[in-house]
C-alpha positions in Angstrom: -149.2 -147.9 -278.0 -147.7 -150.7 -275.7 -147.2 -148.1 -273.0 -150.9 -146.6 -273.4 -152.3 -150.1 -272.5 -150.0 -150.7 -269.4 -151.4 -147.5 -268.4 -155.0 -148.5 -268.8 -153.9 -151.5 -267.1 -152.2 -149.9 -264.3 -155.2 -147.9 -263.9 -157.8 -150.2 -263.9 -155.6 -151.8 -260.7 -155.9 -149.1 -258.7 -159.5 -148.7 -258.8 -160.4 -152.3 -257.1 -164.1 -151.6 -255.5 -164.2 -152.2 -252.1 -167.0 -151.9 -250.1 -167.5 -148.7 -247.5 -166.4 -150.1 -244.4 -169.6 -149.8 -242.4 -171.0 -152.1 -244.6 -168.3 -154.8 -244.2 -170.1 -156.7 -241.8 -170.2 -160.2 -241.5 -174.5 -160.5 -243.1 -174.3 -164.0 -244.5 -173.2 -165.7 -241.8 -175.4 -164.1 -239.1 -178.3 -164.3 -242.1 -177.2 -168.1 -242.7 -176.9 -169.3 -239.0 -179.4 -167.0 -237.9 -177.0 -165.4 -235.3 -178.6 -162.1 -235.5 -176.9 -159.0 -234.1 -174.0 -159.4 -231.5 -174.7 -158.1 -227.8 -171.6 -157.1 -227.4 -171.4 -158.4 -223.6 -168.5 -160.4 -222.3 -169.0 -162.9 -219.7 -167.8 -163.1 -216.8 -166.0 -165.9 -214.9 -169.3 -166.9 -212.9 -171.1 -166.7 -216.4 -169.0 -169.2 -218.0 -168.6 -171.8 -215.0 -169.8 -175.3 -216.0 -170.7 -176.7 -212.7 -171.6 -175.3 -209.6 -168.6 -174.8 -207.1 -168.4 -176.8 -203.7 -167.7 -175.6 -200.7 -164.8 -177.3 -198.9 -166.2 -180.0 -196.3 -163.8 -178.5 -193.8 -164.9 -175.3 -193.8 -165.9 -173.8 -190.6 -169.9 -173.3 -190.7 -169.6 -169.7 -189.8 -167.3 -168.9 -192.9 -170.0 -170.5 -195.0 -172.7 -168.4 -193.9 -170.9 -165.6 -194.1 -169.8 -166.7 -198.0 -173.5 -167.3 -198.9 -175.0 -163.8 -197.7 -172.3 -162.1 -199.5 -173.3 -164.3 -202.9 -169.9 -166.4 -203.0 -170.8 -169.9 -204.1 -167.3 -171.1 -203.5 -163.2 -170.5 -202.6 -162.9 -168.9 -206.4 -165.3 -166.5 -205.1 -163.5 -166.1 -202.4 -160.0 -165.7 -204.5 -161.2 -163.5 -206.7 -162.3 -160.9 -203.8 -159.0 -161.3 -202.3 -157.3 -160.5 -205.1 -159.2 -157.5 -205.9 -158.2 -156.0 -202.1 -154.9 -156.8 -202.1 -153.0 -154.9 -198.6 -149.1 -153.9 -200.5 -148.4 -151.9 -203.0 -150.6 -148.7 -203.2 -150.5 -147.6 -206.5 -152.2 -144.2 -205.7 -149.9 -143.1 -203.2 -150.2 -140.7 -200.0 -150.6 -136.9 -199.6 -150.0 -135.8 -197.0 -151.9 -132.8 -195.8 -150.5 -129.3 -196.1 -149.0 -128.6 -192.7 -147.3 -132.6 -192.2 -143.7 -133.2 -192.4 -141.9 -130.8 -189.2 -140.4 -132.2 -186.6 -143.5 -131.3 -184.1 -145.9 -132.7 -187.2 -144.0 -135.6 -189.3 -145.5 -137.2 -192.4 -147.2 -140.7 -190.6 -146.5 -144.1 -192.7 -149.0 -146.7 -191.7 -147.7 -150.3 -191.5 -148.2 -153.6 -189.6 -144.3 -155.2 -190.0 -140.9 -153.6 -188.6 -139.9 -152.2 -191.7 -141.3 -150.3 -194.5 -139.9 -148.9 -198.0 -141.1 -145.5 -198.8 -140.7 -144.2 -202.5 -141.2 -140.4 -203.3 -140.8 -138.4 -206.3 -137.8 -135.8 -206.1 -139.4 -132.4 -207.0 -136.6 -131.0 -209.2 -135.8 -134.1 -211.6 -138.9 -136.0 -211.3 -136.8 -139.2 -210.3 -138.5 -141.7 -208.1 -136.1 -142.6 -204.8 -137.2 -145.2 -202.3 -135.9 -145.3 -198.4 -136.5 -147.5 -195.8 -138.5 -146.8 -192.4 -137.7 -148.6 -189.1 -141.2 -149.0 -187.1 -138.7 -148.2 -184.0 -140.6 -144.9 -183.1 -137.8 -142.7 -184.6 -138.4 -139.6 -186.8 -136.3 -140.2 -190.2 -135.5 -136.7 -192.4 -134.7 -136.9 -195.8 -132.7 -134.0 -197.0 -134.1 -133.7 -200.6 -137.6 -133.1 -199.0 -136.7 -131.0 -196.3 -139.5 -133.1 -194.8 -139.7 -135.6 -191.5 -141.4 -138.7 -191.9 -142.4 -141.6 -188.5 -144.0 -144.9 -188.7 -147.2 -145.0 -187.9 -147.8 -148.8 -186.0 -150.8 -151.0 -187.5 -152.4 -153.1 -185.4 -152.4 -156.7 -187.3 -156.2 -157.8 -188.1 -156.0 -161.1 -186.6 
């Protein structure tokens, strides 16, 4: 008998009624506070900003103009859309077109200092290797490619 009623019991564990989940949401306290339904948008930084940004007194009045007809109201704008164009690391990589890579037609590298490191992905293991290109007008082969690569000078922006 005494192992008929921890069955029962056992049971009557298991089935604990929970609600469906689509109907677990959160109605009492958007009902209570009168939050209503979420909009589901996240602000942004300019969304969020207590105060309006000043411009630096030193600024040159040229900058400034140029900062207020793009929509920048101050140097965080300014940050931000330098950080989004950042001139480095290029995650996507170069392909070079079909024919590049002979002596007469090497692969070009574009880059504004006197060196540059060049990674590439080794077509039998998959392996990335890196080298290092001298902006000294030289053609530099690498053996696993079978491929010639040159530095292609950048003029610097300023």
């Amino acid at each position: 008998m005494l192992s008929v009623a921890r069955l029962a019991a056992r049971q009557s564990c298991l089935r604990v009624k929970t609600a469906p989940i689509c109907s677990q949401q959160r109605t009492f306290i958007n009902g209570f506070f009168g939050l209503g339904d979420p909009d589901n948008k996240i602000p942004t930084d300019k969304e969020r900003r207590l105060r309006k940004p000043e411009m630096p007194k030193d600024m040159p009045e040229s900058l400034r103009k140029d900062m207020e007809e793009l929509g920048m109201e101050g140097v965080h704008d300014l940050d931000e859309a330098e950080e989004h164009d950042v001139d480095g690391f290029q995650e996507a990589g170069l392909v070079p077109p079909e024919d590049a890579g002979t002596f007469q037609n090497p692969i070009l590298i574009p880059s504004r200092l006197e060196e540059r490191q060049v990674g590439y992905t080794d077509p039998v293991s998959h392996a990335v290797f890196w080298f290092n290109i001298q902006n000294d007008g030289n053609l530099y082969f690498i053996k696993d490619l079978g491929l010639f690569f040159k530095v292609l000078p950048v003029a610097d922006i300023e």
